[in-house]
N, C-alpha and C positions, 0 to 999 in steps of 0.2 A: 489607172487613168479614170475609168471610170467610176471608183469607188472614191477619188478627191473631188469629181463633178458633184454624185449625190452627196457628200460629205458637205462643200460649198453652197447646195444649195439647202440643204437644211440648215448650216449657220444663215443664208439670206432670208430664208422664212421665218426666220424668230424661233424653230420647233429643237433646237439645239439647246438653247437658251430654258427653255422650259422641259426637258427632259433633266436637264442639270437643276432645275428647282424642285423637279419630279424626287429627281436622286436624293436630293439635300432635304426636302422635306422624308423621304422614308429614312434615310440615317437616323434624322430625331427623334425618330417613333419608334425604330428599334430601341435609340438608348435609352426612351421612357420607358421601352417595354421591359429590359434589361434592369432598370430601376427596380419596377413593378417585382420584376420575378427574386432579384435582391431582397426586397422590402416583405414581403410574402415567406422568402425562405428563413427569413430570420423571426418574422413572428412565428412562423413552426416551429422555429427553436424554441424560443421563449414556451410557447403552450407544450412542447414536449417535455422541457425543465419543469414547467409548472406541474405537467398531470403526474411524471415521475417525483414531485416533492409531495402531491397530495397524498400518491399511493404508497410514498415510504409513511407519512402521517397516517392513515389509514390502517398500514399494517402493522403499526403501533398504539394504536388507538383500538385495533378490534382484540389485541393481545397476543401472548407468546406461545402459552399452549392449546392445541383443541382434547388435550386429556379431558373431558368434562367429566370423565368417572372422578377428577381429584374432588372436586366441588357440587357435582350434581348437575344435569341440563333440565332448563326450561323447556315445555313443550310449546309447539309454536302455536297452538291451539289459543286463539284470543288476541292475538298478538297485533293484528290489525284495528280490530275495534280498540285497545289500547290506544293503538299509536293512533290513530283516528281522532280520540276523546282527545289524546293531549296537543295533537297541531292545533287543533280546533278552540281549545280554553286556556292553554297554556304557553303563555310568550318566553321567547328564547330565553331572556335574561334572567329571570324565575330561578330562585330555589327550591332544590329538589332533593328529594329522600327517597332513595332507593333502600326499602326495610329486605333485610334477607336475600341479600344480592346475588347469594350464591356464586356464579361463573359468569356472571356482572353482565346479561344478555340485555337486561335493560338500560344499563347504563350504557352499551358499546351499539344501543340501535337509537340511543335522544343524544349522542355523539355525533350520530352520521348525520343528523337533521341538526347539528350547529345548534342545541342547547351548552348553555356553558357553564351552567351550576351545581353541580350536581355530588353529591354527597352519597356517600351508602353504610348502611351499620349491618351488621351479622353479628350471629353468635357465637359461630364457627372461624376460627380466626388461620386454619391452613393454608398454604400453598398459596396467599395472595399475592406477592411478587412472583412465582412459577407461573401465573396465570398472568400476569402485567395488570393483575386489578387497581394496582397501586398508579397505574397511569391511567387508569380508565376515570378513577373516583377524586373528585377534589382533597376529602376526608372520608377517609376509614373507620368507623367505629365499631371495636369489636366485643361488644355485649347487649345484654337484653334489654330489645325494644321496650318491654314493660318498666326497666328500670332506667331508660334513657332521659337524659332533664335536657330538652331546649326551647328556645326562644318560638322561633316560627317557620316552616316550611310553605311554601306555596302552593307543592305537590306532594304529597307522599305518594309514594306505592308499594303497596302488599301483593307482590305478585306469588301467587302460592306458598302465601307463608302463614296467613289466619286458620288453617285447618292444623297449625303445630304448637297453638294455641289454647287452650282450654277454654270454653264457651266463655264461662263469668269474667277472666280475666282478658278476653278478645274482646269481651262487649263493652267492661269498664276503658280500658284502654281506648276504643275510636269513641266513644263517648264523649272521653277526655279530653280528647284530640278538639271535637265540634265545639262542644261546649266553654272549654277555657281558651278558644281559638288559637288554637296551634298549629292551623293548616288553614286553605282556601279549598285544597279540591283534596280526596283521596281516590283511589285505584284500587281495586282488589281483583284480584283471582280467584278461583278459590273451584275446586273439582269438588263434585256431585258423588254422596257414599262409593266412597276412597278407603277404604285401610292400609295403612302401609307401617311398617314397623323401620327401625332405625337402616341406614344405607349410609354407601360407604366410609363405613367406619364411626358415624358422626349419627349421635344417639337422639340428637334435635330432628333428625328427618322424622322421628314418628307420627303419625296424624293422633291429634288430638281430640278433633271433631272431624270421626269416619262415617257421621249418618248425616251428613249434608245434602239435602234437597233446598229446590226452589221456596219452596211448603216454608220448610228451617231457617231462609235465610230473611223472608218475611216476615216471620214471628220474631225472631232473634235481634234482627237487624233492619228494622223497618224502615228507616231513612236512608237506605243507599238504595239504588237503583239500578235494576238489573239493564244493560244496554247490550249483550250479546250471549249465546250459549253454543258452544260448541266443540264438538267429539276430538278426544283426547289421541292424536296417534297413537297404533300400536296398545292401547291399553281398554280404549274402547269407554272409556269414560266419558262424562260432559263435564265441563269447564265452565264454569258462570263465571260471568266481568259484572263486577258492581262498581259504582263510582257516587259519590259524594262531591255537591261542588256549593261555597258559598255564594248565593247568587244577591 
């Protein structure tokens, strides 16, 4: 009885009425919020498909073996002022020569940064599908930089390859390069008295030029410019970054 009075008289005060617009309005908020968390859960799909399609490209892009004894590793020594030099002067779409690519470290790191042209020549011609170099590289060329004939590269880079070189024949070569304009920018690497005799298996790793100083690379090669120097893991050497750019 007396739960039909206070019943009665919250329908005569209007506050029945308005509890019920109370209700009806929070229904509609649940099922935008219901929308919301639909709409939400699906673009987490979507971004979880995407970051799983990036990281299958990814782990086909950086390649199949980490054997580096089949082809030699780069040391990471310079490896920043490198990639540094190239965000900096060289745009994506750019042609690029990767000289002596060895276990294609540079190719599989102007990859990650969305370079898309990119070319590599060696002399040593094993184990490049073992290694997925074949996906890494647009074109493969496998013989000597000295005897290579083309048009024009944007970048090349010598990453630890001018010391496997012979002075005269390292000097007339990037000469070549400036002079008959067959690049815009070059790279080098190149470690500070180095001896090293042939490694695994592959009779091109000898150094050619093992009394390299700063001193040497002055005299030798006076137009490139030294932009970083620094200690070689594990081996305790120094590493000079020289680069060349057509300005």
């Amino acid at each position: 009885m007396l739960k039909r009075v206070i019943k009665n008289q919250i329908r005569n005060t209007g506050m029945f009425k308005e509890l019920e617009v109370d209700n009806e309005n929070l229904k509609q908020q649940i099922m935008s919020l219901e929308k919301d968390y639909l709409s939400i859960k699906n673009q987490l799909m979507k971004i979880q498909t995407e970051n799983e399609r990036l990281l299958a490209e990814r782990t086909e892009m950086v390649g199949y073996s980490l054997n580096f004894s089949l082809r030699g590793l780069s040391p990471d020594a310079g490896k920043s002022a490198i990639l540094k030099f190239i965000l900096e002067n060289i745009k994506k779409d750019a042609k690029i020569l990767d000289v002596g690519f060895g276990s294609g470290v540079y190719g599989k790191l102007l990859r990650a940064f969305y370079y898309q042209n990119i070319d590599g020549i060696d002399i040593y011609g094993q184990n490049i599908e073992e290694m997925g170099l074949n996906i890494i590289y647009d074109h493969i060329f496998i013989e000597n930089i000295l005897d290579f004939n083309f048009d024009f590269y944007d970048l090349i880079i010598m990453g630890d390859v001018l010391e496997h070189i012979e002075l005269e024949s390292a000097k007339n070569l990037l000469s070549g390069f400036i002079e008959r304009k067959k690049c815009r920018a070059i790279v080098i690497s190149i470690p500070y008295e180095y001896e090293q005799d042939e490694l695994y298996g592959n009779h091109f790793e000898k150094h050619l030029q093992p009394d390299v100083t700063s001193v040497y690379m002055e005299t030798h090669y006076p137009y490139l410019k030294l932009i970083d120097s620094s200690i070689i893991a594990n081996s305790g050497h120094t590493l000079g970054v020289y680069v060349w750019i057509d300005k």
